[in-house]
C-alpha positions in Angstrom: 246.0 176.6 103.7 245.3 177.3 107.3 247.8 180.6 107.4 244.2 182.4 108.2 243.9 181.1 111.4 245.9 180.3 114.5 245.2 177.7 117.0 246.5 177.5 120.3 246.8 174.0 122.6 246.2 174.1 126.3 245.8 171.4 128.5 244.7 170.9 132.4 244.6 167.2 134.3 242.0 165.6 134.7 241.6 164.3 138.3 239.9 164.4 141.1 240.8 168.3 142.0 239.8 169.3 138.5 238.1 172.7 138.5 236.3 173.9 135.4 237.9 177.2 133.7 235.9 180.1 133.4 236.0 179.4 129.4 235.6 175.5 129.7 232.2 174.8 127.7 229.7 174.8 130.3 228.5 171.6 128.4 231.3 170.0 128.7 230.8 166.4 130.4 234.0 166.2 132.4 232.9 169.8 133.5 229.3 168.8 134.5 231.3 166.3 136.8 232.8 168.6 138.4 229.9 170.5 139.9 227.9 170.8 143.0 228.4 168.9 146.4 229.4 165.7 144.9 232.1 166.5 142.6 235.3 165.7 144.3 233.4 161.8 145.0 232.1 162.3 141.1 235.5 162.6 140.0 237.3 160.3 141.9 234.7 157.3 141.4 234.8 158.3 137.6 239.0 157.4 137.9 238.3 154.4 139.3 236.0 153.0 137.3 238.5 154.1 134.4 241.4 152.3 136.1 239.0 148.8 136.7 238.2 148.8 133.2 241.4 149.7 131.8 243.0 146.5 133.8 240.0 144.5 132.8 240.8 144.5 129.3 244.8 144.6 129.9 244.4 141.5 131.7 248.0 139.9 129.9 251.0 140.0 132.5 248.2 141.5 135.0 247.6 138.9 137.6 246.1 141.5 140.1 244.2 143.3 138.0 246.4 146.7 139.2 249.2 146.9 136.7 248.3 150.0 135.0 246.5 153.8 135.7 245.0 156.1 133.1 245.9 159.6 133.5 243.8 162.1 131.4 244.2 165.8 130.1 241.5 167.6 129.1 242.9 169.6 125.7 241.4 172.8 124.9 241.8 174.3 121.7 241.3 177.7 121.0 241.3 179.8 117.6 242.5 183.2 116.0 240.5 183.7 112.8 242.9 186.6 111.9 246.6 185.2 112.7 248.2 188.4 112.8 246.0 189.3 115.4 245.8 187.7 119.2 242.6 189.5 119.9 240.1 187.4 121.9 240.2 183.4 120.5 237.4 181.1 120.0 237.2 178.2 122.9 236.9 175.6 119.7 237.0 172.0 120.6 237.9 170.2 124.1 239.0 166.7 123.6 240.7 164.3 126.3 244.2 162.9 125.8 245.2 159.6 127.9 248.7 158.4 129.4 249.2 155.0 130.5 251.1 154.5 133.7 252.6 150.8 133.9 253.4 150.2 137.5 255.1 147.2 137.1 258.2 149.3 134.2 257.7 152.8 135.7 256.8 153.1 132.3 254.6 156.2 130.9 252.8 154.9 127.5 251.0 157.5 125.2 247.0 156.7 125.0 244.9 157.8 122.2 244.0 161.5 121.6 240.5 162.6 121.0 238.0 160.4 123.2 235.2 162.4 123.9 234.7 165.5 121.7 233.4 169.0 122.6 232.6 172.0 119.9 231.1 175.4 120.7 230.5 174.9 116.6 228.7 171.9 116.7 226.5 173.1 119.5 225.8 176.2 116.8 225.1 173.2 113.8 222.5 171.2 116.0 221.2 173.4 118.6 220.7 176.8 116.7 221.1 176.4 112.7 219.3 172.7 112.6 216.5 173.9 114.8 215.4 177.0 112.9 216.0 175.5 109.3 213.5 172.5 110.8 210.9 175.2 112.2 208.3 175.1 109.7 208.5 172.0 108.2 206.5 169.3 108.0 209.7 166.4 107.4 213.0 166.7 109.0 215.2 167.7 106.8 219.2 169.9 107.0 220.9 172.2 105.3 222.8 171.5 102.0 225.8 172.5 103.8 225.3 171.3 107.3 228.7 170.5 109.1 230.9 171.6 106.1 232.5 175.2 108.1 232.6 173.0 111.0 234.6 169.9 109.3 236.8 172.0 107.7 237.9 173.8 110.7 238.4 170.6 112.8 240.5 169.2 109.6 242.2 172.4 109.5 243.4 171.9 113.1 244.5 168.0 112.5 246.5 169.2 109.7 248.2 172.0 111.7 251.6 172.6 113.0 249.6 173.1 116.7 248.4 169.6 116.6 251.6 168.1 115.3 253.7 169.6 118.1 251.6 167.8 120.2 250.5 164.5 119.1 251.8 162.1 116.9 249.0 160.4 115.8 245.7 161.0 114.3 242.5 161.5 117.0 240.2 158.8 117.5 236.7 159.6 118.7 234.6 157.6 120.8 230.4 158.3 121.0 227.6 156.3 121.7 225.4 154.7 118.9 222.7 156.4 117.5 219.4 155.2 118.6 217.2 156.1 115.8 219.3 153.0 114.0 220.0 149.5 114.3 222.6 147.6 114.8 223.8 143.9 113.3 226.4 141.5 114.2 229.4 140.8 112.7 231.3 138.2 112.8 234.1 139.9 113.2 235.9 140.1 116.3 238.8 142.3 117.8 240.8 140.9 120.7 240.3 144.4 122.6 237.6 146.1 120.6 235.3 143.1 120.5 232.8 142.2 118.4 231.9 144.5 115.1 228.2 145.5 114.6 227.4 147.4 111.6 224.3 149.3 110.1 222.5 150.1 106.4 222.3 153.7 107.4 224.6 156.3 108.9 223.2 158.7 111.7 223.0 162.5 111.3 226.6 162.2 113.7 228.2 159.9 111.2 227.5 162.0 108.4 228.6 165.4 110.7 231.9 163.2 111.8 232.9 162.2 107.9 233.0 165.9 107.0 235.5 165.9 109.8 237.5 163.9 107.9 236.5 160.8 109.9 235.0 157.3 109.1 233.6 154.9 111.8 233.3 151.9 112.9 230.8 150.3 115.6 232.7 147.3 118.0 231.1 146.2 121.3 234.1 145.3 123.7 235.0 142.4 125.9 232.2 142.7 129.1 230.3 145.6 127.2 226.8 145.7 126.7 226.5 147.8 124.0 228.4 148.9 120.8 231.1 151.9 120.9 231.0 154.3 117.6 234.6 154.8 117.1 235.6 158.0 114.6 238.9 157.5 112.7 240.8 158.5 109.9 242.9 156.1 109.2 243.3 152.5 110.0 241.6 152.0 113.7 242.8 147.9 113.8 246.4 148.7 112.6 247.3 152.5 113.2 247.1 152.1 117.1 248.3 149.9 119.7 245.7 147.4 122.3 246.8 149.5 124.8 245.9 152.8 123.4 243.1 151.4 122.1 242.1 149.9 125.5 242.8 153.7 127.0 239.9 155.2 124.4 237.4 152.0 125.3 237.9 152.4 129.3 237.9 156.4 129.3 234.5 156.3 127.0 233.1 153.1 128.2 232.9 154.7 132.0 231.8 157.8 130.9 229.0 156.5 128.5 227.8 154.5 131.6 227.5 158.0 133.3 225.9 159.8 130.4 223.5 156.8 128.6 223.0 154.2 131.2 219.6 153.2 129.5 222.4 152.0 126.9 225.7 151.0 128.5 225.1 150.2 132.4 221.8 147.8 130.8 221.1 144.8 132.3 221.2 142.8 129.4 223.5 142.9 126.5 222.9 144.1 123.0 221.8 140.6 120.7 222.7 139.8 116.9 220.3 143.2 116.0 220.3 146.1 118.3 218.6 149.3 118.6 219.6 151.3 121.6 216.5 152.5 123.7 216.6 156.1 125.6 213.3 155.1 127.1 214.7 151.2 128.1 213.9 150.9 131.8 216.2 147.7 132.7 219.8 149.3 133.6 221.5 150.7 136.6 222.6 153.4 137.6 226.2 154.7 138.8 227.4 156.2 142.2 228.5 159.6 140.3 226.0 162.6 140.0 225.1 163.8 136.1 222.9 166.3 135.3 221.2 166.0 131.5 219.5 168.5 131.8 221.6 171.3 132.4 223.4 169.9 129.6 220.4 170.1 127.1 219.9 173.2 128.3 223.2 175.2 128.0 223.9 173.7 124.5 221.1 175.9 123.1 222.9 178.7 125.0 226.2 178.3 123.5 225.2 177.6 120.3 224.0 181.0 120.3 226.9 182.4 122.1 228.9 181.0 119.0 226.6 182.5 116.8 226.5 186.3 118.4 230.6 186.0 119.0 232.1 184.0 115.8 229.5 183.1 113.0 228.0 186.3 112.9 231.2 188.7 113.0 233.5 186.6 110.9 230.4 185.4 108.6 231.8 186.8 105.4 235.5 185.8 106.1 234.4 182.4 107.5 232.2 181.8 104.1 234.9 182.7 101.7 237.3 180.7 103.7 235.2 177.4 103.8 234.4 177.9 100.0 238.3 178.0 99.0 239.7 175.8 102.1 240.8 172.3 100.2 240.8 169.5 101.9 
């Protein structure tokens, strides 16, 4: 179904010599780290803070808190719409993949794939095609179609021979919590993932993630102060192990601190019904360097760049494609 397109897998470490590519979405998080004077501290702090957590949660067999150290690869995918042809391929998605190394075995353990989750598309969907459809309206509204050419795509990468060759089990995507909804406590509790909230209404992200294929569930870990949105597609309690669900929790729980700390470095945790706050003024901040706006600001850019360079040339093969693609 996907002999249309070809995607190609490339990965770079993650550490504290990282360099962003020249094709690396300027947007990307990991790459906003990696700017300016601070970045080699940014980086290496970022690790650390990775590592504590990680050894925090895998605190069985652990007596010094030092057992284990998460190694991370940035994975780039790119994309030929015409197979036959290796002309000049899209920069899709970037997610991260995580390795466990045990100390204590010499042992190197597979983490989860997926994490945090980067698409030139997606900045297209929300920061181009949402805002002008929105322009003159009075009530926000989106397209009948909104996320479909992007869901498919991602789908139609999951289900490739690309991403089989190099993962062996389904991604699982880790965001923070919408905060135009609120929250309730379960009582439902996860030895690693924590406690369950849930909510009566999806966000505009859950509804753009389940045309990715992907459901969700909301848990607030052991020592969190606020809930994780976890993206899945098949069984997040069962399909994966605590430690590579403890990889996707300290990778996203650090970075979350970085990017929202109105929501996840608060000083108080989230209670039995939570709306996250932007505007909350009780939290802390980190020692590592993030600019927000920059990253506001070159999603609108790439959006269009998307638009001008892969929705607009490929428009009528992209629309005929989405219309037949089955999922």
């Amino acid at each position: 179904m996907c002999k249309e397109f070809a995607f190609t897998v490339k990965s770079v470490c993650f550490d504290e010599n990282y360099q962003p590519s020249a094709n690396t979405r300027a947007t990307t998080n990991f790459a906003n780290l990696a700017r300016g004077e601070s970045r080699q501290e940014n980086l290496r702090n970022t690790l650390n803070m990775i590592d504590n957590r990680f050894n925090a949660l895998a605190h069985w067999d652990n007596p010094k808190g030092d057992r284990y150290t998460v190694e991370l690869e940035i994975i780039s995918v790119e994309m030929n719409v015409d197979a036959e042809n290796s002309g000049d391929a899209l920069p899709l998605i970037e997610i991260l993949k995580a390795s466990i190394v045990d100390r204590k075995t010499d042992e190197r353990i597979d983490g989860v794939v997926g994490n945090n989750f980067s698409s030139y598309v997606r900045d297209y969907d929300f920061s181009v095609l949402l805002q002008e459809h929105n322009k003159s309206r009075s009530a926000f509204s989106t397209p009948d179609d909104f996320g479909d050419l992007h869901g498919k795509l991602f789908q139609c990468f999951v289900n490739s021979n690309a991403y089989k060759e190099n993962f062996s089990k389904p991604p699982v995507i880790c965001l923070s919590v919408s905060s135009s909804k609120t929250y309730h406590r379960t009582e439902n509790q996860h030895p690693v993932l924590g406690v369950e909230y849930q909510q009566d209404e999806y966000s505009l992200t859950d509804e753009y993630f389940k045309k990715m294929g992907l459901k969700v569930r909301y848990f607030m870990p052991p020592n969190s102060v606020a809930p994780l949105a976890f993206y899945f597609s098949g069984d997040l309690l069962v399909d994966y192990t605590n430690l590579e669900l403890i990889s996707t929790i300290s990778t996203m729980d650090t970075f979350q601190k970085i990017y929202r700390p109105e929501i996840y470095n608060a000083n108080s945790a989230a209670g039995k019904s939570y709306q996250p706050r932007l505007d909350n003024q009780d939290y802390s901040l980190t020692r590592i360097v993030y600019d927000r706006e920059e990253r506001s600001r070159l999603a609108i850019e790439q959006g269009r760049f998307v638009e001008e360079h892969f929705i607009k040339p490929h428009r009528a093969v992209l629309e005929q494609w989405s219309a037949n693609y089955a999922l």
